[in-house]
C-alpha positions as CSV (number, residue, x, y, z in Angstrom):
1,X,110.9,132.3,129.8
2,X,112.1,128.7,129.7
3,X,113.6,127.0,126.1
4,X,110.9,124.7,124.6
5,X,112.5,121.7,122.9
6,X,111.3,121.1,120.0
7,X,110.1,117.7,119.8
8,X,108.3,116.2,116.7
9,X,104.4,115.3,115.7
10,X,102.7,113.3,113.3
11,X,101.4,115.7,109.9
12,X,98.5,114.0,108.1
13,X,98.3,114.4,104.4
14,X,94.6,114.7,103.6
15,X,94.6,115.5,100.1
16,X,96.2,115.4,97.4
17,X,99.3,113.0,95.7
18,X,100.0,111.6,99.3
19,X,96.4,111.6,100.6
20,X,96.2,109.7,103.3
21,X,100.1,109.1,104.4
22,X,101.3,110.4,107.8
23,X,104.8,112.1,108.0
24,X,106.7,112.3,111.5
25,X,108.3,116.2,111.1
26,X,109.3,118.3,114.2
27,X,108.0,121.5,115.4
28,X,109.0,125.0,114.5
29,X,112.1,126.4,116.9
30,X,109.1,128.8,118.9
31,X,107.2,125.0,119.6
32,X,104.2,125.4,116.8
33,X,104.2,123.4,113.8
34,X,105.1,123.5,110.7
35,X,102.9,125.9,109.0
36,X,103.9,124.3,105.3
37,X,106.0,121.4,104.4
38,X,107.5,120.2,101.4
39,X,108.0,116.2,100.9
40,X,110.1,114.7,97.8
41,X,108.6,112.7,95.0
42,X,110.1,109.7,93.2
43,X,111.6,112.0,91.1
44,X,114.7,114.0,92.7
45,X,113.6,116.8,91.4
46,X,110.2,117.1,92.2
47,X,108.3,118.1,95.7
48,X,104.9,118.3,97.0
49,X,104.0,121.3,99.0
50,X,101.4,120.8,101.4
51,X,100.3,123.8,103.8
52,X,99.0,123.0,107.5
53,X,94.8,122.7,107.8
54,X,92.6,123.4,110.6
55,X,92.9,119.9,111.8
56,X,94.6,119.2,115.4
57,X,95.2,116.1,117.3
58,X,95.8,116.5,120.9
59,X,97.2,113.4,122.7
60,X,98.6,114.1,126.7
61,X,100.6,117.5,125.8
62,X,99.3,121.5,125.4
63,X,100.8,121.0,121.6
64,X,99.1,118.9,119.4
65,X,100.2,115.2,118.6
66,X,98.8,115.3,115.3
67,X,97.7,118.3,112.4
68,X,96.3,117.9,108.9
69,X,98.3,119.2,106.3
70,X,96.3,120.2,102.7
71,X,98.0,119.7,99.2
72,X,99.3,123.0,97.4
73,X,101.2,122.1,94.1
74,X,103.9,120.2,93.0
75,X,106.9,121.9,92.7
76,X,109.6,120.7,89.7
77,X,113.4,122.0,90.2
């Protein structure tokens, strides 16, 4: 089985404290993405997590150039 670089896509935040910004993140180390992802706030010790939706973007590759990404909670350290 060959490696599979990992290579990046673009999550879209749909909901949420960040609706509507796009993130560039990479993909998992097995080539999926991310199935959650957690983005810093202002505040150094606050993050938004956001877990991955049903949405998928497909540009000129098998893995998807896009994915949707729904707001969980905010998350104070």
């Amino acid at each position: 089985m060959a490696a599979i670089t990992s290579g990046s896509y673009t999550a879209k935040l749909t909901d949420g404290p960040m609706e509507g910004k796009t993130i560039r993140t990479d993909f998992t180390d097995a080539g999926e993405p991310q199935a959650r992802i957690t983005i810093p706030a202002a505040s150094s010790t606050k993050h938004y997590l956001y877990r991955r939706a049903s949405g998928l973007e497909f540009a000129d590759s098998e893995r998807p150039s896009a994915v949707d990404y729904r707001y969980v909670q905010s998350i104070v350290d």
